[in-house]
FILUMDREN-26438 format. One record per atom (N, C-alpha, C): residue number from 1; residue in one letter; atom name; x, y, z. Coordinates in Angstrom, 1 decimal. Example, Ala and Ser with C-alpha at 12.3 -4.5 7.8 and 13.67 -1.06 7.14 Angstrom:
// FILUMDREN-26438
<n->1&res->a&atom->N&u->13.2&v->-5.7&w->7.8>;
<n->1&res->a&atom->CA&u->12.3&v->-4.5&w->7.8>;
<n->1&res->a&atom->C&u->13.2&v->-3.3&w->7.8>;
<n->2&res->s&atom->N&u->12.8&v->-2.2&w->7.1>;
<n->2&res->s&atom->CA&u->13.7&v->-1.1&w->7.1>;
<n->2&res->s&atom->C&u->12.9&v->0.0&w->7.9>;
***
This chain:
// FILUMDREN-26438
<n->1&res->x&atom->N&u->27.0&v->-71.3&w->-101.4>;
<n->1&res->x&atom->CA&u->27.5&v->-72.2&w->-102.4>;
<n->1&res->x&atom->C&u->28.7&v->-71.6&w->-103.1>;
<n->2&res->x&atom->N&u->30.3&v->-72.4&w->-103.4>;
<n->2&res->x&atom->CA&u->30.9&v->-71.6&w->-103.8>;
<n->2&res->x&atom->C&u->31.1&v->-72.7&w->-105.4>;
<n->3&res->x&atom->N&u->31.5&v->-71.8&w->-106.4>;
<n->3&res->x&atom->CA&u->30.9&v->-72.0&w->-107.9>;
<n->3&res->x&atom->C&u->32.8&v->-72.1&w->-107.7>;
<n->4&res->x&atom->N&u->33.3&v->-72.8&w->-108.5>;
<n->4&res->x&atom->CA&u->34.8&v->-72.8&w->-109.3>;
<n->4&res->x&atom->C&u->34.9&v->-73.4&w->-110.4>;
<n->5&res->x&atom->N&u->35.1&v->-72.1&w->-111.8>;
<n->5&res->x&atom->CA&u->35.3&v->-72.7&w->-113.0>;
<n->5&res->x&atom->C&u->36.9&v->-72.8&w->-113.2>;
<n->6&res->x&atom->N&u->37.7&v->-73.5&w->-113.4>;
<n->6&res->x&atom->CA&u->38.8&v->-73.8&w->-114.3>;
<n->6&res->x&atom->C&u->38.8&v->-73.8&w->-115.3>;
<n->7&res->x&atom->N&u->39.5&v->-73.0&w->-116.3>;
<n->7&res->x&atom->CA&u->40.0&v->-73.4&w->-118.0>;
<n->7&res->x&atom->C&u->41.2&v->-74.0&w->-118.1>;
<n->8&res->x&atom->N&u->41.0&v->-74.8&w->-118.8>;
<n->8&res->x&atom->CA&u->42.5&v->-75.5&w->-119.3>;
<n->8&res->x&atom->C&u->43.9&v->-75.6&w->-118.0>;
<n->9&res->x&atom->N&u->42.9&v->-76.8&w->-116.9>;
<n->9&res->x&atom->CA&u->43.4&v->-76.8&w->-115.6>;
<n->9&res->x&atom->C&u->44.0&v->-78.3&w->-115.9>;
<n->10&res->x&atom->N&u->45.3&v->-78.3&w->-115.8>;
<n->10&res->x&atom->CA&u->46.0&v->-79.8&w->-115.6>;
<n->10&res->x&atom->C&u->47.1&v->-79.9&w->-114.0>;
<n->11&res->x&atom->N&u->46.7&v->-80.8&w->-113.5>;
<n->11&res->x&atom->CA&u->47.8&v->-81.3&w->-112.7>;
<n->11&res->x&atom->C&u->48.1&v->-82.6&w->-112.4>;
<n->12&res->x&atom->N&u->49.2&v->-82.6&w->-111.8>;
<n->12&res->x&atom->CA&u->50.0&v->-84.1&w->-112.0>;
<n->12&res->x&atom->C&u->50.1&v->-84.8&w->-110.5>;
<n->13&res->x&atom->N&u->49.6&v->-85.4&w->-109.6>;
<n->13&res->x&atom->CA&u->49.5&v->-85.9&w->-108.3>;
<n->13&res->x&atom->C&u->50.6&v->-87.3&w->-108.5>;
<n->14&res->x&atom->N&u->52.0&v->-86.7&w->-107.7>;
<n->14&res->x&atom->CA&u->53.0&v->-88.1&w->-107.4>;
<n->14&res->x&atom->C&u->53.3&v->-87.6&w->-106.4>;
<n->15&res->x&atom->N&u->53.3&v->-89.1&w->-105.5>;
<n->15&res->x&atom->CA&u->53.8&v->-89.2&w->-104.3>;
<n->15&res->x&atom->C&u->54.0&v->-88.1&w->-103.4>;
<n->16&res->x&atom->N&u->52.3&v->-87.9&w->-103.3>;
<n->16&res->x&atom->CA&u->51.3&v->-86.6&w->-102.2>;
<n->16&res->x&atom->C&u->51.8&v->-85.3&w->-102.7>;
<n->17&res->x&atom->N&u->52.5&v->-85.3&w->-104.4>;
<n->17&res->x&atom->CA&u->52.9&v->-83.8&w->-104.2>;
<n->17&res->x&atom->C&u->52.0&v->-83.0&w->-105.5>;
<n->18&res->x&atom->N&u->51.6&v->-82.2&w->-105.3>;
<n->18&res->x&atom->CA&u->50.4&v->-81.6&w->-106.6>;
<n->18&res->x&atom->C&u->52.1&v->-80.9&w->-107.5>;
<n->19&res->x&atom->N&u->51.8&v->-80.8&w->-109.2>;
<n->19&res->x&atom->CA&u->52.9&v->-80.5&w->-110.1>;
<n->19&res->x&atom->C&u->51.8&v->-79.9&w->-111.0>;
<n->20&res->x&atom->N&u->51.9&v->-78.2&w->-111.3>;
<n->20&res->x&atom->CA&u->51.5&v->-77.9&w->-112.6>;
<n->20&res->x&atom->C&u->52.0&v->-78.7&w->-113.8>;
<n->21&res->x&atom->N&u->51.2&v->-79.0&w->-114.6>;
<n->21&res->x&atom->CA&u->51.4&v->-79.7&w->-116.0>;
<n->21&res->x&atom->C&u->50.7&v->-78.6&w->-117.2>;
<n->22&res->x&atom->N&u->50.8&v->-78.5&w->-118.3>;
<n->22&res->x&atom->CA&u->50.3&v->-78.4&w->-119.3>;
<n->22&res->x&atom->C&u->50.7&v->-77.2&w->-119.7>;
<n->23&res->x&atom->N&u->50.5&v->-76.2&w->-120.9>;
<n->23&res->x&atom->CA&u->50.5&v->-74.7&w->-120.6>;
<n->23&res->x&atom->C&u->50.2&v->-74.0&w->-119.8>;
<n->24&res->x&atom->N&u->50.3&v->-72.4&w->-119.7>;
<n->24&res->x&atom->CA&u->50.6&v->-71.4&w->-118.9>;
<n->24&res->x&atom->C&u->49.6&v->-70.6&w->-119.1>;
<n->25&res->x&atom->N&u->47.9&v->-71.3&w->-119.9>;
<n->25&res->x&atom->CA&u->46.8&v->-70.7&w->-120.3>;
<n->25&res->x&atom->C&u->45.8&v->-71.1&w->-119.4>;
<n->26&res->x&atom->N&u->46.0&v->-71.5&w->-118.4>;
<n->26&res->x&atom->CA&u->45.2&v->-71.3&w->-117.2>;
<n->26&res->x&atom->C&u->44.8&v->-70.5&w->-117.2>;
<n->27&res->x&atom->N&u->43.0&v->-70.5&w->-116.6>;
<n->27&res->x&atom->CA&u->42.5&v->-69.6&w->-116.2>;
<n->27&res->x&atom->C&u->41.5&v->-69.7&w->-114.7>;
<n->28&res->x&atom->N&u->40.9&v->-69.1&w->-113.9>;
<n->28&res->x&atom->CA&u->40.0&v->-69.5&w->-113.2>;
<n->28&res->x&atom->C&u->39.0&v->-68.4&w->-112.6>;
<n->29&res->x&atom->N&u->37.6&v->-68.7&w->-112.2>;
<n->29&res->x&atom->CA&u->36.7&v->-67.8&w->-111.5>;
<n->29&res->x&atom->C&u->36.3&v->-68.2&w->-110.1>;
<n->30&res->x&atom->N&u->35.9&v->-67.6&w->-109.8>;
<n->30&res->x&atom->CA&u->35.4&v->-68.2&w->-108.1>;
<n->30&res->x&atom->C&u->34.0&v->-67.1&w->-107.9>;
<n->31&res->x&atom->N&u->32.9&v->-68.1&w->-107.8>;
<n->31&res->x&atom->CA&u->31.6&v->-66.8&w->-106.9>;
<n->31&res->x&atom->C&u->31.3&v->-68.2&w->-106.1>;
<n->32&res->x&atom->N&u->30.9&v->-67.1&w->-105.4>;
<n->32&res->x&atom->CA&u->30.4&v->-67.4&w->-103.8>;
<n->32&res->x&atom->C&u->29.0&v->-67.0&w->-103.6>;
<n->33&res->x&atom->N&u->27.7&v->-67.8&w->-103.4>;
<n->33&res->x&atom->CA&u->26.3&v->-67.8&w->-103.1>;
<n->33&res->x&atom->C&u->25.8&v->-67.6&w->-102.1>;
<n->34&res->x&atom->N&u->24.5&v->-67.0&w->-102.0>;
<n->34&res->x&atom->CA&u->24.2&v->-67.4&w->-100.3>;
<n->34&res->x&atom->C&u->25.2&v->-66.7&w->-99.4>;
<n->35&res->x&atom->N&u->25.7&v->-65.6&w->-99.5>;
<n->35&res->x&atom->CA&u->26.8&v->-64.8&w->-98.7>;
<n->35&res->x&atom->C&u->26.0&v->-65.2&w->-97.2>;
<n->36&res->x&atom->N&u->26.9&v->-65.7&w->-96.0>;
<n->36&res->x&atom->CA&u->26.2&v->-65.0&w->-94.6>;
<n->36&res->x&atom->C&u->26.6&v->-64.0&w->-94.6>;
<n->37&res->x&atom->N&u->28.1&v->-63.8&w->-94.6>;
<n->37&res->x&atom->CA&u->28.3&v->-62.8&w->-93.6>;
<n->37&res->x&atom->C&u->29.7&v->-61.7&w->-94.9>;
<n->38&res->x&atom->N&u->29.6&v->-60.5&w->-94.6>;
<n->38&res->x&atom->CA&u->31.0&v->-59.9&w->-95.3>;
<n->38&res->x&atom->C&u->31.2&v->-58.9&w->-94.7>;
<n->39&res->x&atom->N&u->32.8&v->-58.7&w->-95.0>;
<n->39&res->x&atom->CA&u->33.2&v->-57.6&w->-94.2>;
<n->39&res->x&atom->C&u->34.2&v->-57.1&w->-94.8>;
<n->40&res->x&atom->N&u->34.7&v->-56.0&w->-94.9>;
<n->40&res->x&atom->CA&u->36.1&v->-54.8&w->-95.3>;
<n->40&res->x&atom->C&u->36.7&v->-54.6&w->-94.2>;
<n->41&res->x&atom->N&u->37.7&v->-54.8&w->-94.3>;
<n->41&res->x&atom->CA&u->39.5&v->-54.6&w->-93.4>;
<n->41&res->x&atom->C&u->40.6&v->-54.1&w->-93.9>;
<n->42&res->x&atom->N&u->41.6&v->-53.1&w->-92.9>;
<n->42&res->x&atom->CA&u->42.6&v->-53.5&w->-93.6>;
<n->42&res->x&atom->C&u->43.1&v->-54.1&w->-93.9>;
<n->43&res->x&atom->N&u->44.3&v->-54.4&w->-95.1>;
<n->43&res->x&atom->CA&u->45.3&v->-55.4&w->-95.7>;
<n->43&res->x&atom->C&u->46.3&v->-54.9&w->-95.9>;
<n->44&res->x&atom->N&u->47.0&v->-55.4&w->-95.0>;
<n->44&res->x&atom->CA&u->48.6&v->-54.5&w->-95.2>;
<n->44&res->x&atom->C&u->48.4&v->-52.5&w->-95.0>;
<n->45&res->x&atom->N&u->49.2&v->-52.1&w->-95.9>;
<n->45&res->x&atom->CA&u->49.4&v->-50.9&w->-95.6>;
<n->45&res->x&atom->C&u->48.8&v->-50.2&w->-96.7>;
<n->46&res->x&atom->N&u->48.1&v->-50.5&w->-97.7>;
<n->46&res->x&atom->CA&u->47.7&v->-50.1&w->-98.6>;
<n->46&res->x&atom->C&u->46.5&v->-50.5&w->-99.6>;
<n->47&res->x&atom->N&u->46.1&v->-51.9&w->-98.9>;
<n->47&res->x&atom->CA&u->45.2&v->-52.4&w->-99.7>;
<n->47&res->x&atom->C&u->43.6&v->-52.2&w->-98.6>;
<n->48&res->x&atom->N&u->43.1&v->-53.1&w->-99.5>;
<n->48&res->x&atom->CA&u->41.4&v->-52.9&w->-98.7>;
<n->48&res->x&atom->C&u->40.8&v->-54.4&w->-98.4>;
<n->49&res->x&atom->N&u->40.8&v->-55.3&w->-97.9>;
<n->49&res->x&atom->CA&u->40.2&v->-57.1&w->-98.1>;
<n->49&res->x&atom->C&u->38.6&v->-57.0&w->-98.1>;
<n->50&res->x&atom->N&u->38.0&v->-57.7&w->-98.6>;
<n->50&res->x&atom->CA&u->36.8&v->-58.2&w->-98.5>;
<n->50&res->x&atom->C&u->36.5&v->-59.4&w->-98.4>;
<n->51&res->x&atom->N&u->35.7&v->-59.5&w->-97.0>;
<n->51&res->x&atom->CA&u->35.8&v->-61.5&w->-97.0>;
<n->51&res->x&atom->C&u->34.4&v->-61.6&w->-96.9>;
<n->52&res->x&atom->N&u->34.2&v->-62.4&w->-97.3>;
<n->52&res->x&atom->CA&u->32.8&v->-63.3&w->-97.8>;
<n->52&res->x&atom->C&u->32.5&v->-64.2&w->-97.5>;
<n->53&res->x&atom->N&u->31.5&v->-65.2&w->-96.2>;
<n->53&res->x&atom->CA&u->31.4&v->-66.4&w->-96.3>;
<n->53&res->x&atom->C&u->30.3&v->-66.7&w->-96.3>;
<n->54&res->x&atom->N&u->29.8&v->-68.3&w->-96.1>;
<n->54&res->x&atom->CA&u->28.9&v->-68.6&w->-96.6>;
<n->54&res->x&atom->C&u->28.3&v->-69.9&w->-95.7>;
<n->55&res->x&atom->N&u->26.9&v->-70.0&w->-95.2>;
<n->55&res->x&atom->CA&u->27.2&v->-71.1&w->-94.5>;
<n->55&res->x&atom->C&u->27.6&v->-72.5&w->-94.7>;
<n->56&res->x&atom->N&u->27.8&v->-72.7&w->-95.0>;
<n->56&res->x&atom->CA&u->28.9&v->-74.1&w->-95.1>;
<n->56&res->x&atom->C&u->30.2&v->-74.0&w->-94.7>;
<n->57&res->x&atom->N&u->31.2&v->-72.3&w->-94.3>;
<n->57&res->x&atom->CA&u->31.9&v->-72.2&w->-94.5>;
<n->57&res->x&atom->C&u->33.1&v->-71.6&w->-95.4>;
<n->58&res->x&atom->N&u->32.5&v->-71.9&w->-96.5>;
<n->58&res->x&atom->CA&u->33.3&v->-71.1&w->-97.5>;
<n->58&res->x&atom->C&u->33.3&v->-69.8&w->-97.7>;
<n->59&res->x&atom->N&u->34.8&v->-69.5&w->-98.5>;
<n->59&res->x&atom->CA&u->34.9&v->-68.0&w->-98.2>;
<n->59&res->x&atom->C&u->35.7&v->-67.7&w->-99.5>;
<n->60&res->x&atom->N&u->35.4&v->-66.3&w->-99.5>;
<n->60&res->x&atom->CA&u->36.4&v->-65.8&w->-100.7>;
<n->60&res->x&atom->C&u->36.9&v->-64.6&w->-100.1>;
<n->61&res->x&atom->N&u->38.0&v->-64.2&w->-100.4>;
<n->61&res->x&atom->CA&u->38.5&v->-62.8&w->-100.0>;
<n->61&res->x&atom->C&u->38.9&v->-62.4&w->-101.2>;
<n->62&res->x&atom->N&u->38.9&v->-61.0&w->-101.5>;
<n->62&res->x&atom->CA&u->39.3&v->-59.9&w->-102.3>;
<n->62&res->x&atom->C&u->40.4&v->-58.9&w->-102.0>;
<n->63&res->x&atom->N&u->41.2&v->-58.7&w->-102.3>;
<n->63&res->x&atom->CA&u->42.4&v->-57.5&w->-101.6>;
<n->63&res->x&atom->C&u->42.0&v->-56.7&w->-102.9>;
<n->64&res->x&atom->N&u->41.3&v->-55.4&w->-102.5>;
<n->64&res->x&atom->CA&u->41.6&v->-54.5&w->-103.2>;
<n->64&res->x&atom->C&u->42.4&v->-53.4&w->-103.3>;
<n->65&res->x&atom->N&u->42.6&v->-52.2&w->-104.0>;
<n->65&res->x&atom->CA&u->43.3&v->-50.7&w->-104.1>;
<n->65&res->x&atom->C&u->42.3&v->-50.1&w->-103.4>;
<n->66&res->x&atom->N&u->42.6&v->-49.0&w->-102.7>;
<n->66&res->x&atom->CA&u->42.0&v->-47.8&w->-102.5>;
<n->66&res->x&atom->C&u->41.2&v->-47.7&w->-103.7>;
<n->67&res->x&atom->N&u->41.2&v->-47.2&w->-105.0>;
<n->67&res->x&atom->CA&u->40.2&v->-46.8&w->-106.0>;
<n->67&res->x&atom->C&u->39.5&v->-47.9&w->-106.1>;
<n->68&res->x&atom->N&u->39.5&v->-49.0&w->-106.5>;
<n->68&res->x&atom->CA&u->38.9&v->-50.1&w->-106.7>;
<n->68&res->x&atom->C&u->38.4&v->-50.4&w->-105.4>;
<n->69&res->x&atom->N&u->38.5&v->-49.6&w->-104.0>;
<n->69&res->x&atom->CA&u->37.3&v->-50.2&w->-103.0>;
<n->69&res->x&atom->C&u->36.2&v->-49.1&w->-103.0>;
<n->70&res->x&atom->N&u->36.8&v->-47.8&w->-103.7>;
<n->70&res->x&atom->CA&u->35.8&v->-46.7&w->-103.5>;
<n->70&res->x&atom->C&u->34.9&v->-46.8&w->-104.7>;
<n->71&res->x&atom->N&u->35.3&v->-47.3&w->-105.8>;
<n->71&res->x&atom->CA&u->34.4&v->-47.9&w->-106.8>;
<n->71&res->x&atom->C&u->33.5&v->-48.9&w->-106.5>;
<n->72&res->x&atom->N&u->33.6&v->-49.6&w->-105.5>;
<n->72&res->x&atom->CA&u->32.7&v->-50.5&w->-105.3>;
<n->72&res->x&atom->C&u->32.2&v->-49.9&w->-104.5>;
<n->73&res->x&atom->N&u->32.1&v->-49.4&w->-103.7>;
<n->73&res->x&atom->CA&u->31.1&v->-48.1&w->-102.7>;
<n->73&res->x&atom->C&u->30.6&v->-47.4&w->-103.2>;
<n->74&res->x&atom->N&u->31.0&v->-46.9&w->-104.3>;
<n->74&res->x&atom->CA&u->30.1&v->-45.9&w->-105.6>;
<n->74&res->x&atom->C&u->28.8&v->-46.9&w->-106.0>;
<n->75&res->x&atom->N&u->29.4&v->-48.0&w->-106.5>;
<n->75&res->x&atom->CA&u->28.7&v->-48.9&w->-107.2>;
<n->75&res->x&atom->C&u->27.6&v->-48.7&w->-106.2>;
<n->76&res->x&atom->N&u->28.1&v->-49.4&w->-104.9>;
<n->76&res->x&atom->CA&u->27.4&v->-50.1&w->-104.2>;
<n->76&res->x&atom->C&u->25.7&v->-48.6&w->-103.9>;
<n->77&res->x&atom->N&u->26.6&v->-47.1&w->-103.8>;
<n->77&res->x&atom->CA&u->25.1&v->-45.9&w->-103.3>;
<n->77&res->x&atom->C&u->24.3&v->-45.9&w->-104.7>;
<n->78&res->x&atom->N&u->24.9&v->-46.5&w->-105.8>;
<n->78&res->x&atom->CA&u->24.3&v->-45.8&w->-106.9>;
<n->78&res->x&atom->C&u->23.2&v->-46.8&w->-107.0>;
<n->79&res->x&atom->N&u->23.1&v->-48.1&w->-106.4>;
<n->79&res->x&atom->CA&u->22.2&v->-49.1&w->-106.2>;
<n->79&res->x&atom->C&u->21.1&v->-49.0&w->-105.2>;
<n->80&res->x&atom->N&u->21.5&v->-48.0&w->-104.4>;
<n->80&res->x&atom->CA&u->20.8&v->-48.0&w->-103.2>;
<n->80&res->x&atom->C&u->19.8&v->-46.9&w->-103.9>;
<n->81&res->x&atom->N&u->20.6&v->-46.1&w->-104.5>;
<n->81&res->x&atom->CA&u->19.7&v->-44.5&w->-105.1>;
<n->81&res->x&atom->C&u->18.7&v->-45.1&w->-106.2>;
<n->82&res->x&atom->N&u->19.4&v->-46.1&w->-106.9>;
<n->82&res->x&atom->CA&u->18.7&v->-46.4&w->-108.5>;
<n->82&res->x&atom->C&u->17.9&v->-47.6&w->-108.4>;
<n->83&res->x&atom->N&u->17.5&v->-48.9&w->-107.4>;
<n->83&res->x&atom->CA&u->17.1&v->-49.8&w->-107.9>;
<n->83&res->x&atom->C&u->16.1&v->-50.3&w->-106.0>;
<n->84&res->x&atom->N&u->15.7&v->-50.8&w->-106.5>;
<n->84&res->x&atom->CA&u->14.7&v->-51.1&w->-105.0>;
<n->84&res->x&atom->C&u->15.5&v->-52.4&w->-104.2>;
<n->85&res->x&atom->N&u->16.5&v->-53.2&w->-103.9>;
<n->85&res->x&atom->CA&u->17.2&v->-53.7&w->-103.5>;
<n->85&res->x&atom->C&u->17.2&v->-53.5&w->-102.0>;
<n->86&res->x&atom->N&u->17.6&v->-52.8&w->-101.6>;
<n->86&res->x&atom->CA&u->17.5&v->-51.9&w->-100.4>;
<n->86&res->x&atom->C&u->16.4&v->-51.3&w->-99.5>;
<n->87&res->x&atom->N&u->15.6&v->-51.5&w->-100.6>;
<n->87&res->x&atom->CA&u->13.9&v->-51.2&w->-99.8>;
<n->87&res->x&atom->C&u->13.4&v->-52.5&w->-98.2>;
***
């Protein structure tokens, strides 16, 4: 199931063409439920992707940094050591 909140989302639909409207205080989130499948790749020459889908199809990808992918692999042993998830 993929979740999309919008804040203060306007747009303008003429003649088949989408036009930002309103301020420049957009905001947005995206989670994704029910993961099937995920995976880490590289991205380019420096980054880290993480794709996520779900069955219906939907997907989310992440491009991360090097620190910000080993932080989430820290995250991810400190869960395995600290919490029954994994059992």
């Amino acid at each position: 199931m993929l979740n999309l909140n919008l804040d203060s989302f306007m747009i303008e639909l003429k003649d088949g063409s989408i036009k930002n409207v309103g301020p420049t205080n957009k905001s947005a989130s995206a989670k994704l439920f029910d993961v099937e499948s995920a995976e880490a790749r590289a991205f380019g020459d420096s980054q880290v992707k993480i794709v996520a889908t779900d069955a219906s199809g939907n997907e989310v990808q992440i491009a991360l940094s090097p620190d910000a992918a080993e932080a989430v692999v820290d995250d991810i042993e400190s869960l395995r050591e600290e919490s029954g998830i994994f059992e």
